[in-house]
N, CA, C and O atoms as CSV, one atom per row, in Angstrom:
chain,resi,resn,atom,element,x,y,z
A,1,UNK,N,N,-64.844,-116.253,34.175
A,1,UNK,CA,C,-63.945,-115.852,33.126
A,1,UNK,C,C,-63.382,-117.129,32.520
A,1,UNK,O,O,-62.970,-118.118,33.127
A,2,UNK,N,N,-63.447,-116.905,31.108
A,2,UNK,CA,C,-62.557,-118.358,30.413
A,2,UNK,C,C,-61.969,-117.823,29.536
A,2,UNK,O,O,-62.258,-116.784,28.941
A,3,UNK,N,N,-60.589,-118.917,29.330
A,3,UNK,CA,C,-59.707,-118.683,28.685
A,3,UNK,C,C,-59.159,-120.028,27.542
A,3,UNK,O,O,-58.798,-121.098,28.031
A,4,UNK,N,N,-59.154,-119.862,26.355
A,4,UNK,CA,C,-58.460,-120.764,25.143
A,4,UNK,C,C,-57.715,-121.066,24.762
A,4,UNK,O,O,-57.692,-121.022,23.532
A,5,UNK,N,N,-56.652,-121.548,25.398
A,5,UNK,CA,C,-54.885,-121.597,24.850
A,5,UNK,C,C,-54.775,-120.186,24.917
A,5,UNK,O,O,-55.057,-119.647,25.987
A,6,UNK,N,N,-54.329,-119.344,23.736
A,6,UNK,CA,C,-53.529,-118.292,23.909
A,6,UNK,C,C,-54.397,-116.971,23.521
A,6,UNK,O,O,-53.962,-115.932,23.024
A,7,UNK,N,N,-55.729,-117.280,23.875
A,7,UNK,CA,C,-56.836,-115.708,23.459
A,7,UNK,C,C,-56.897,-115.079,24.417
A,7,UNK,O,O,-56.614,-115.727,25.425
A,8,UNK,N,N,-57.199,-113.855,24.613
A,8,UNK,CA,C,-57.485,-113.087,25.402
A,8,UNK,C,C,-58.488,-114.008,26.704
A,8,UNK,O,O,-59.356,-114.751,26.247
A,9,UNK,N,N,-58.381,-113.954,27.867
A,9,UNK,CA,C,-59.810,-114.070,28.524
A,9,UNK,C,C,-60.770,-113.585,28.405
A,9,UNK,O,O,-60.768,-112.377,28.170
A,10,UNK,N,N,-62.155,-114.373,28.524
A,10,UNK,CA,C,-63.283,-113.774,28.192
A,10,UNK,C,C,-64.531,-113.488,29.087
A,10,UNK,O,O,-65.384,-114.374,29.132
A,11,UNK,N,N,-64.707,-112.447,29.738
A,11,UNK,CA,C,-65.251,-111.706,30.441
A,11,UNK,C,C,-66.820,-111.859,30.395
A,11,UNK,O,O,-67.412,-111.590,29.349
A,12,UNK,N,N,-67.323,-112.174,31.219
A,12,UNK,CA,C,-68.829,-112.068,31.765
A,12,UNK,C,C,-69.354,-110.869,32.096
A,12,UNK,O,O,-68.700,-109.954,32.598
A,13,UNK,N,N,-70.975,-110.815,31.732
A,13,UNK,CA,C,-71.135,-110.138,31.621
A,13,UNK,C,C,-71.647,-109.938,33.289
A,13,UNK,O,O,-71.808,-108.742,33.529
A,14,UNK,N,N,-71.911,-110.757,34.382
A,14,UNK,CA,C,-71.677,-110.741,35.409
A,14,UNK,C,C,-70.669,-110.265,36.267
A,14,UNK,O,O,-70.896,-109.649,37.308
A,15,UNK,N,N,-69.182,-110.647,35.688
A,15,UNK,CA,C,-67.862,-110.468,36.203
A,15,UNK,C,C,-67.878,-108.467,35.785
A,15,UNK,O,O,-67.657,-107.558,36.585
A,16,UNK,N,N,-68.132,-108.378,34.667
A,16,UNK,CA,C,-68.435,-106.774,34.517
A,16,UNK,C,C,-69.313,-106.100,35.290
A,16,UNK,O,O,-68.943,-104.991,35.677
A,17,UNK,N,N,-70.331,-106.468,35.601
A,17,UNK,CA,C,-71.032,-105.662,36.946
A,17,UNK,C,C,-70.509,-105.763,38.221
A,17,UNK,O,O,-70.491,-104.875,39.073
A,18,UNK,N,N,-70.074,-106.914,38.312
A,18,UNK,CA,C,-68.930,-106.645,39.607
A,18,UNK,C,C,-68.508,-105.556,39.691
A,18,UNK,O,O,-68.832,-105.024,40.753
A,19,UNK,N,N,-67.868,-104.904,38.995
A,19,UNK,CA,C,-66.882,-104.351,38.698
A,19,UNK,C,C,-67.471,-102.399,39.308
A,19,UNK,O,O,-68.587,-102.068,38.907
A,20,UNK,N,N,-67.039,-101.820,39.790
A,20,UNK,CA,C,-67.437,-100.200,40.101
A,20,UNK,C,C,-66.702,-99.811,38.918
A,20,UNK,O,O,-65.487,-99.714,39.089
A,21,UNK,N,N,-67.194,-99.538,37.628
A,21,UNK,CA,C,-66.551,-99.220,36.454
A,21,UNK,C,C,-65.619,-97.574,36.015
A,21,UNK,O,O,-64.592,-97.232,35.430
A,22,UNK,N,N,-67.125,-96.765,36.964
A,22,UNK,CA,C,-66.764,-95.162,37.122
A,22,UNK,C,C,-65.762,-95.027,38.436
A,22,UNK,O,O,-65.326,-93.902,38.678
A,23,UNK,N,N,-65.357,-96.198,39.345
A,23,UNK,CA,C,-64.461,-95.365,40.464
A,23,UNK,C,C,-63.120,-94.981,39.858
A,23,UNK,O,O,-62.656,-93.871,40.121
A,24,UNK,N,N,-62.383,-95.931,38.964
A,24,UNK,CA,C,-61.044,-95.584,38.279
A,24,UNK,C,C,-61.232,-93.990,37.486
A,24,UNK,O,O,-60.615,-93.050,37.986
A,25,UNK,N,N,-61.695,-93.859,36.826
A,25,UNK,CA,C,-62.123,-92.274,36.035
A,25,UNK,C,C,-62.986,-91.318,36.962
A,25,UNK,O,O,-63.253,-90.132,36.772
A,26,UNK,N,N,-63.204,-91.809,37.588
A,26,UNK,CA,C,-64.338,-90.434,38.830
A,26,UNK,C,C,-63.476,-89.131,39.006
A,26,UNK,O,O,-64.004,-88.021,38.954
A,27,UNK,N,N,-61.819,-89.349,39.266
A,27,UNK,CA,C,-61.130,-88.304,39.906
A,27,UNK,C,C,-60.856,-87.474,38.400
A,27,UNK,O,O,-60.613,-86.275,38.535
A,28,UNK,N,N,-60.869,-87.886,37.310
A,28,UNK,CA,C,-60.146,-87.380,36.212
A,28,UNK,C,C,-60.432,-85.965,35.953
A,28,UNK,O,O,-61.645,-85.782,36.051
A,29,UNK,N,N,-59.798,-84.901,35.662
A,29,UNK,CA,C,-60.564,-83.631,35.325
A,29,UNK,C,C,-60.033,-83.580,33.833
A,29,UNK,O,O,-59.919,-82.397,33.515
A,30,UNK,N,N,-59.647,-84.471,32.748
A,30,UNK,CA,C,-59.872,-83.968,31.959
A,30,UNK,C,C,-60.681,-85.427,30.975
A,30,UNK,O,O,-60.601,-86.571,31.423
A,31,UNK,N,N,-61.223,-85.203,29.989
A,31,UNK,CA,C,-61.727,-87.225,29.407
A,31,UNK,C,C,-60.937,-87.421,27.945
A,31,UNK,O,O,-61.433,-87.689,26.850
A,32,UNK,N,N,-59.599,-87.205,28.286
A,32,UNK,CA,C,-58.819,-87.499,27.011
A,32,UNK,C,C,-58.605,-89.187,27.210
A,32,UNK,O,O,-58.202,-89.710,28.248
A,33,UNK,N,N,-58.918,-89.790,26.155
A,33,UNK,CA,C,-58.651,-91.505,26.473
A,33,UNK,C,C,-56.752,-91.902,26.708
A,33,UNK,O,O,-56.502,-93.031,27.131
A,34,UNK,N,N,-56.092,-91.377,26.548
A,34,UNK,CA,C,-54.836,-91.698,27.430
A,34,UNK,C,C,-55.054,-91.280,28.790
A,34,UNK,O,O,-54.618,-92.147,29.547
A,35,UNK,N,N,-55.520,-90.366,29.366
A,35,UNK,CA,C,-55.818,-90.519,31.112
A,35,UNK,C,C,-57.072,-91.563,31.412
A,35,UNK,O,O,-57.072,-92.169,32.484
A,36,UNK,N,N,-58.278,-91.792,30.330
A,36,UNK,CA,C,-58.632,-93.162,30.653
A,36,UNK,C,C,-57.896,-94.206,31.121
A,36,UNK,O,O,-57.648,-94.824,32.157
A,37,UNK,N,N,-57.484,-94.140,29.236
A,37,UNK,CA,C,-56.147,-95.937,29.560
A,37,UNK,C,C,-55.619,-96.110,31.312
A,37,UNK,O,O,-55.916,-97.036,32.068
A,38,UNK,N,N,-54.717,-94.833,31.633
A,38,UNK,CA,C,-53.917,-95.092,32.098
A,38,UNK,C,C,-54.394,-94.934,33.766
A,38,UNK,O,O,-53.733,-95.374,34.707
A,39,UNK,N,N,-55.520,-94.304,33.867
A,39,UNK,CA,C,-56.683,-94.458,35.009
A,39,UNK,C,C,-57.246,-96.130,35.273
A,39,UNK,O,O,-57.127,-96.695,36.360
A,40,UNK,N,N,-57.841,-96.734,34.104
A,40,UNK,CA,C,-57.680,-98.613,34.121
A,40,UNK,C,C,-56.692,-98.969,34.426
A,40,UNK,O,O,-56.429,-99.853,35.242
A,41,UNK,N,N,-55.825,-98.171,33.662
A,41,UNK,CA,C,-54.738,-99.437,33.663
A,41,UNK,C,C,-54.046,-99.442,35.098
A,41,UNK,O,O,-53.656,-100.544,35.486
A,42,UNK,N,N,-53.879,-98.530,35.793
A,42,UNK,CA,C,-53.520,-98.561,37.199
A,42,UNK,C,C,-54.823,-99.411,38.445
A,42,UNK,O,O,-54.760,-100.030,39.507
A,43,UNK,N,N,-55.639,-99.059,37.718
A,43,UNK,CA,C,-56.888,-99.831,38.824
A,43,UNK,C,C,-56.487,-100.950,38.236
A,43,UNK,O,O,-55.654,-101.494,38.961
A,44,UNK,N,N,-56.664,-101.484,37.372
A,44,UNK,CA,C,-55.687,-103.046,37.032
A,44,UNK,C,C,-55.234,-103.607,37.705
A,44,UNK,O,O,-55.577,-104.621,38.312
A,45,UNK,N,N,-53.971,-102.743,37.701
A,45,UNK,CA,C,-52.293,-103.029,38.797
A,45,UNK,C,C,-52.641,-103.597,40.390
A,45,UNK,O,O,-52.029,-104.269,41.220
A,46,UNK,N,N,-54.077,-102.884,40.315
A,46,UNK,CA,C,-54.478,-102.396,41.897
A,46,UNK,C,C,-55.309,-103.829,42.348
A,46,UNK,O,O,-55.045,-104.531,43.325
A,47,UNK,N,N,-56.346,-104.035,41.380
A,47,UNK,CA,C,-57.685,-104.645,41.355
A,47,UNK,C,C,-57.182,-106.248,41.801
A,47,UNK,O,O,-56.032,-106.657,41.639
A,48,UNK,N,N,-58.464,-107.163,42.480
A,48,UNK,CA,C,-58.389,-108.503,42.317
A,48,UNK,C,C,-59.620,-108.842,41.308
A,48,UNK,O,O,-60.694,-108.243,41.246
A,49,UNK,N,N,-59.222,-109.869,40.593
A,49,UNK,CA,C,-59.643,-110.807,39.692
A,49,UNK,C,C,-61.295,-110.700,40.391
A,49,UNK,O,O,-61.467,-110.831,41.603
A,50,UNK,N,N,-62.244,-110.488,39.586
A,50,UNK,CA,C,-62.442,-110.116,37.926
A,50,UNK,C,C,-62.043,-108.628,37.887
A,50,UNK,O,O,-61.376,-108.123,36.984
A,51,UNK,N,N,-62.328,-108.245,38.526
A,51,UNK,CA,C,-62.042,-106.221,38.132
A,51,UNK,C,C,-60.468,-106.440,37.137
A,51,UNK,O,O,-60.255,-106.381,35.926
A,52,UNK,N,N,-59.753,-106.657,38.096
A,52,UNK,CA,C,-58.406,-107.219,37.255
A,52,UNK,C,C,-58.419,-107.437,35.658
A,52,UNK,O,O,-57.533,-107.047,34.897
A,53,UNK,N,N,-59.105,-107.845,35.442
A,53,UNK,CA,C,-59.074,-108.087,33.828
A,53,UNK,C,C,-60.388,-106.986,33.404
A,53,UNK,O,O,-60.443,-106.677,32.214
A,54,UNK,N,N,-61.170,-106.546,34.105
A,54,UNK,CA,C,-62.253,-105.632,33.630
A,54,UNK,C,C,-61.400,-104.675,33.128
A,54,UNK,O,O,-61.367,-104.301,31.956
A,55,UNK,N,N,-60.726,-104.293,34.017
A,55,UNK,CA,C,-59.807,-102.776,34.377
A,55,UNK,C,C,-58.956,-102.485,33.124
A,55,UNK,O,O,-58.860,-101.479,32.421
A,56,UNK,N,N,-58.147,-104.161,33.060
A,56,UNK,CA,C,-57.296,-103.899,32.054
A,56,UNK,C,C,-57.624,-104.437,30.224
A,56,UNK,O,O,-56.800,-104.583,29.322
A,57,UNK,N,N,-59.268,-104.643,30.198
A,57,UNK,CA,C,-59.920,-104.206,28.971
A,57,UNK,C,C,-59.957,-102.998,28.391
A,57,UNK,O,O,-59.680,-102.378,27.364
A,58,UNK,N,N,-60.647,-102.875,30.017
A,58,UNK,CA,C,-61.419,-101.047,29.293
A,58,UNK,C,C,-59.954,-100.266,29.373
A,58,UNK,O,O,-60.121,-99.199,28.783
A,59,UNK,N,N,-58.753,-100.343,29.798
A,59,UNK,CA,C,-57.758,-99.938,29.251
A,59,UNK,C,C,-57.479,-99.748,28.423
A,59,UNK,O,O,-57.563,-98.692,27.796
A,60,UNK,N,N,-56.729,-101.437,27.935
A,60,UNK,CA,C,-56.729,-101.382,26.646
A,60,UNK,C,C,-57.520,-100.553,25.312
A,60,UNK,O,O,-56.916,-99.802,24.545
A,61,UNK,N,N,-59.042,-100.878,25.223
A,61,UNK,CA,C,-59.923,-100.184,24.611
A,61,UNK,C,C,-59.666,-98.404,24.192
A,61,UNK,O,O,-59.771,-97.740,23.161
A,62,UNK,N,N,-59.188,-98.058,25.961
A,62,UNK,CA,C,-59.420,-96.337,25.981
A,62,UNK,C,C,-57.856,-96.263,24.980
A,62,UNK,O,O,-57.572,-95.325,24.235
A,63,UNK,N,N,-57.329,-97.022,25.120
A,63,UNK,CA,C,-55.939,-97.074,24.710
A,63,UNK,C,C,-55.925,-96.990,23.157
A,63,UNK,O,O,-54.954,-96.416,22.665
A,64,UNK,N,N,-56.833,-97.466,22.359
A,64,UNK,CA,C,-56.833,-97.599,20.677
A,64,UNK,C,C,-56.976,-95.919,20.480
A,64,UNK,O,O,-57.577,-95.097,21.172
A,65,UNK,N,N,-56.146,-95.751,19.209
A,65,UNK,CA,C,-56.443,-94.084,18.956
A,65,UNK,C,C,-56.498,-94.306,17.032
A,65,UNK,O,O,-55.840,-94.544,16.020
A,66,UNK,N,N,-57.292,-94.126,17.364
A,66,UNK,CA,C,-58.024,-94.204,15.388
A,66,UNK,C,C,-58.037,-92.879,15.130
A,66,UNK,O,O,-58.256,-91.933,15.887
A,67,UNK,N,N,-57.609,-92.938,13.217
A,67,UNK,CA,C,-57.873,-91.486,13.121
A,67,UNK,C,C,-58.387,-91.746,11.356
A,67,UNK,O,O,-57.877,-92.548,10.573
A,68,UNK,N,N,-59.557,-90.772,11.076
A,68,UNK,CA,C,-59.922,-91.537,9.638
A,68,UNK,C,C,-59.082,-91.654,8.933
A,68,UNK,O,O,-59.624,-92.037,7.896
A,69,UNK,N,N,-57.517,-91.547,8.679
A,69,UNK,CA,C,-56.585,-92.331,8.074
A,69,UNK,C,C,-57.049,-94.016,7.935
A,69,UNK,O,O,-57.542,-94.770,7.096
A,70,UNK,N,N,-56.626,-94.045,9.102
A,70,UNK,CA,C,-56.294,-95.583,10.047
A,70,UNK,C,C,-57.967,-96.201,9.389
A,70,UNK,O,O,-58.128,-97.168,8.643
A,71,UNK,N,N,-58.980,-95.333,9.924
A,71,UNK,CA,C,-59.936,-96.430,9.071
A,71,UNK,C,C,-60.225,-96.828,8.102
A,71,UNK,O,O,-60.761,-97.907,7.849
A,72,UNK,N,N,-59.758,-95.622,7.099
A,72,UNK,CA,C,-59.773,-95.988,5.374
A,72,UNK,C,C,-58.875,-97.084,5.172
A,72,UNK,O,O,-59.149,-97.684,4.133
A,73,UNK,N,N,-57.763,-97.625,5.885
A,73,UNK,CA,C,-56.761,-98.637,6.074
A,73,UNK,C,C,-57.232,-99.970,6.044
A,73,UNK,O,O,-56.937,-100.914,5.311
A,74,UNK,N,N,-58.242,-99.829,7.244
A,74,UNK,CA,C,-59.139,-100.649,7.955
A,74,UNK,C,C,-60.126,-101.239,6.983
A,74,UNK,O,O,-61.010,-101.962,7.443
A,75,UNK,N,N,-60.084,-101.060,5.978
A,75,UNK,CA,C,-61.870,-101.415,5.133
A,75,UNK,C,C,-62.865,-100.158,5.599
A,75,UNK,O,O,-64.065,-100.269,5.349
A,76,UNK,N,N,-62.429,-99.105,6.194
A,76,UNK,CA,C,-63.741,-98.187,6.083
A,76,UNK,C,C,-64.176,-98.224,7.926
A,76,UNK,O,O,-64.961,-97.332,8.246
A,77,UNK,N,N,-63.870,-98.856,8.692
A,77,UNK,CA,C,-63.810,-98.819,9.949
A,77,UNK,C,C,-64.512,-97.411,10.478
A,77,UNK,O,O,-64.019,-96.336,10.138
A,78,UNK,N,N,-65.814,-97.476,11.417
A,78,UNK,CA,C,-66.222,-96.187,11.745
A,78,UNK,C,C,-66.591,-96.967,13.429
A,78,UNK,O,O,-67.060,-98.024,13.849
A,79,UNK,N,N,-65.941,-95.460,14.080
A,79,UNK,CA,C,-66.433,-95.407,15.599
A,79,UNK,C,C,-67.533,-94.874,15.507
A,79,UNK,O,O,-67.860,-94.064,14.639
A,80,UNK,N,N,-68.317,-95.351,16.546
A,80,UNK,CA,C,-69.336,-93.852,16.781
A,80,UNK,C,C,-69.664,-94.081,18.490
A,80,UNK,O,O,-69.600,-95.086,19.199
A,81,UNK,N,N,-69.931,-93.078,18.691
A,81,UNK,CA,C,-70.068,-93.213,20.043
A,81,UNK,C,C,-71.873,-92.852,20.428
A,81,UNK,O,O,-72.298,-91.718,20.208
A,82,UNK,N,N,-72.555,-93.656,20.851
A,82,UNK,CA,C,-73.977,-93.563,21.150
A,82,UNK,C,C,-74.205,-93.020,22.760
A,82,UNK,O,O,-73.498,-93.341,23.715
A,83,UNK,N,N,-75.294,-92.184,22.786
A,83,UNK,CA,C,-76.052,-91.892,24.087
A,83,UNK,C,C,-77.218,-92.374,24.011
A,83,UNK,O,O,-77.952,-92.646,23.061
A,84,UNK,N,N,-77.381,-92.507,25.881
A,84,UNK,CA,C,-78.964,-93.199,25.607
A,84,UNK,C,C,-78.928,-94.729,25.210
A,84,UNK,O,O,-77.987,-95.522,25.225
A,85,UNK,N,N,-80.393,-94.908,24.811
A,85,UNK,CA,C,-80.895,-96.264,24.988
A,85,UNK,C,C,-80.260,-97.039,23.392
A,85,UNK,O,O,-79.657,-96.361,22.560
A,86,UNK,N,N,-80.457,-98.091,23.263
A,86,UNK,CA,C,-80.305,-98.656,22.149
A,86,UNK,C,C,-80.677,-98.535,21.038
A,86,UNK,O,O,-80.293,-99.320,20.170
């Protein structure tokens, strides 16, 4: 992991396979992204370094809530969410 004066740290893509990504969300019964967030964000709290900062990415991330308002705002900003291969 490296870090630049005051940017975020920046995560490997090694330090991410470390990581058991599905144990924080495994228990969840429902997949609203605030019980994401807040499923990371406690494995976070929990985790040692790298998970530690894995945890509290994909937090963050589950944490953004866009709504096509917000992207017309944005320049036109589109999520999409893909299955499958590339």
């Amino acid at each position: 992991m490296s870090s630049e004066g005051d940017e975020p740290p920046v995560i490997t893509l090694a330090e991410l396979e470390a990581c058991a990504l599905n144990e924080p969300i495994a228990g969840l019964n429902q997949a609203s992204m605030t019980a994401v967030s807040i499923a990371y964000g406690n494995a976070s709290a929990a985790a040692k370094s790298p998970c530690k900062e894995v945890f509290r990415m994909l937090a963050e991330i589950a944490g953004i809530h866009l709504t096509p308002a917000i992207g017309a705002r944005c320049g036109g900003l589109v999520l999409r969410w893909r299955t499958g291969g590339p």
